[in-house]
C-alpha positions as CSV (number, residue, x, y, z in Angstrom):
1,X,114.6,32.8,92.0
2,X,111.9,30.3,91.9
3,X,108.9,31.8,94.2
4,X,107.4,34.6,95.1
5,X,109.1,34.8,98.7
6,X,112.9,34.7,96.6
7,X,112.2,37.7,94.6
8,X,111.0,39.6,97.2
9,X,114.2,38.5,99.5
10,X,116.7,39.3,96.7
11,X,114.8,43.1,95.2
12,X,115.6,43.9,99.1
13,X,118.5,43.4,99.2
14,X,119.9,44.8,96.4
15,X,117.6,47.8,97.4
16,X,119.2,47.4,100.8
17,X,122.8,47.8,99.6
18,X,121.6,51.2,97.3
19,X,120.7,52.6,100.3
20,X,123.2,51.8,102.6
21,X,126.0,52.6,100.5
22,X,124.1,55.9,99.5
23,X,123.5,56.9,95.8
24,X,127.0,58.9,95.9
25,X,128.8,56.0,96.4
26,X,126.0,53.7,93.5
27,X,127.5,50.4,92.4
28,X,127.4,49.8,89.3
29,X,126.7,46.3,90.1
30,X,123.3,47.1,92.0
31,X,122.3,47.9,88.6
32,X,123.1,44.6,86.8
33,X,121.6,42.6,89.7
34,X,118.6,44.8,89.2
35,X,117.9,44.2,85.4
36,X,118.4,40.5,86.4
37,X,116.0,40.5,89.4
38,X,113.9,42.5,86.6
39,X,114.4,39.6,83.8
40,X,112.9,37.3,86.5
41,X,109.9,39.2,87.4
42,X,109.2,38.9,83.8
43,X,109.7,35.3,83.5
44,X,107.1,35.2,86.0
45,X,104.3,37.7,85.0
46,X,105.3,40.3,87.7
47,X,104.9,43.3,85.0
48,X,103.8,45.8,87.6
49,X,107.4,44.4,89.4
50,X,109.0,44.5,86.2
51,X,108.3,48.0,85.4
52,X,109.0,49.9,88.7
53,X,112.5,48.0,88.6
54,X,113.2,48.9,85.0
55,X,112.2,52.6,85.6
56,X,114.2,52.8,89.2
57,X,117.0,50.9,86.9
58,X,116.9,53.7,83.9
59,X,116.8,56.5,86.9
60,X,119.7,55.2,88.4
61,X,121.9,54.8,84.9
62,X,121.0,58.6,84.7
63,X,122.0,59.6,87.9
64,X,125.6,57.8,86.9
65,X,125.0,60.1,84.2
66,X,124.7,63.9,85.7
67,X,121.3,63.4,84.2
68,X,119.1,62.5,86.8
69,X,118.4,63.9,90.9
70,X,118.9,62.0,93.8
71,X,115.2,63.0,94.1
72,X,113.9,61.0,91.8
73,X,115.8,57.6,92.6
74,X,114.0,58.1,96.1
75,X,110.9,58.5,94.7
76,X,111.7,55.5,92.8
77,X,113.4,53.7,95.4
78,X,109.8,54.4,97.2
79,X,107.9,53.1,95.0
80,X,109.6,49.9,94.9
81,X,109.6,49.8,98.6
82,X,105.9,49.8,98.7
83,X,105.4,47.2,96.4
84,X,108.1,44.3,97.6
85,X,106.4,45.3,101.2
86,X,103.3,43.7,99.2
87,X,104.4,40.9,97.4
88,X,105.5,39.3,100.0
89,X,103.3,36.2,101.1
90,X,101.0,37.1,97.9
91,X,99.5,34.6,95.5
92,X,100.8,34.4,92.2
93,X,98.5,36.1,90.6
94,X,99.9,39.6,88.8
95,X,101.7,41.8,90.7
């Protein structure tokens, strides 16, 4: 994941296949690929990025839990949704 245009392509997707499998069905791997997309956005100063996948990523693990709501992943999964919908075609500068 090497630009801008990647990260975005690859956050969708795995937020795609949350969705679409439905958060009663949550893959455990959807998480992993998440901290990894998350390790990424670091490597490449996306700390706003970085934080709204680590938070969605720590709502999820509690979900798996009994600790969380589906509730809150949405609002989460919102959030996210809104900013990938904004990186894409950006500049590098800090997102």
């Amino acid at each position: 994941m090497d630009t801008t245009e990647t990260f975005h392509d690859e956050l969708e997707k795995c937020l795609g296949s949350i969705n679409s499998d439905g958060l009663e069905k949550l893959d455990p791997q959807n998480i992993e690929k998440l901290e990894k997309i998350s390790a990424v956005a670091a490597e490449h100063g996306m700390n706003q990025g970085k934080k709204l996948i680590d938070n969605l990523v720590q709502v999820l693990k509690n979900l798996l839990e009994g600790k969380s709501t589906p509730d809150s992943v949405s609002l989460r999964l919102t959030a996210l949704d809104f900013y990938i919908n904004n990186i894409k075609g950006s500049s590098t500068e800090e997102l």
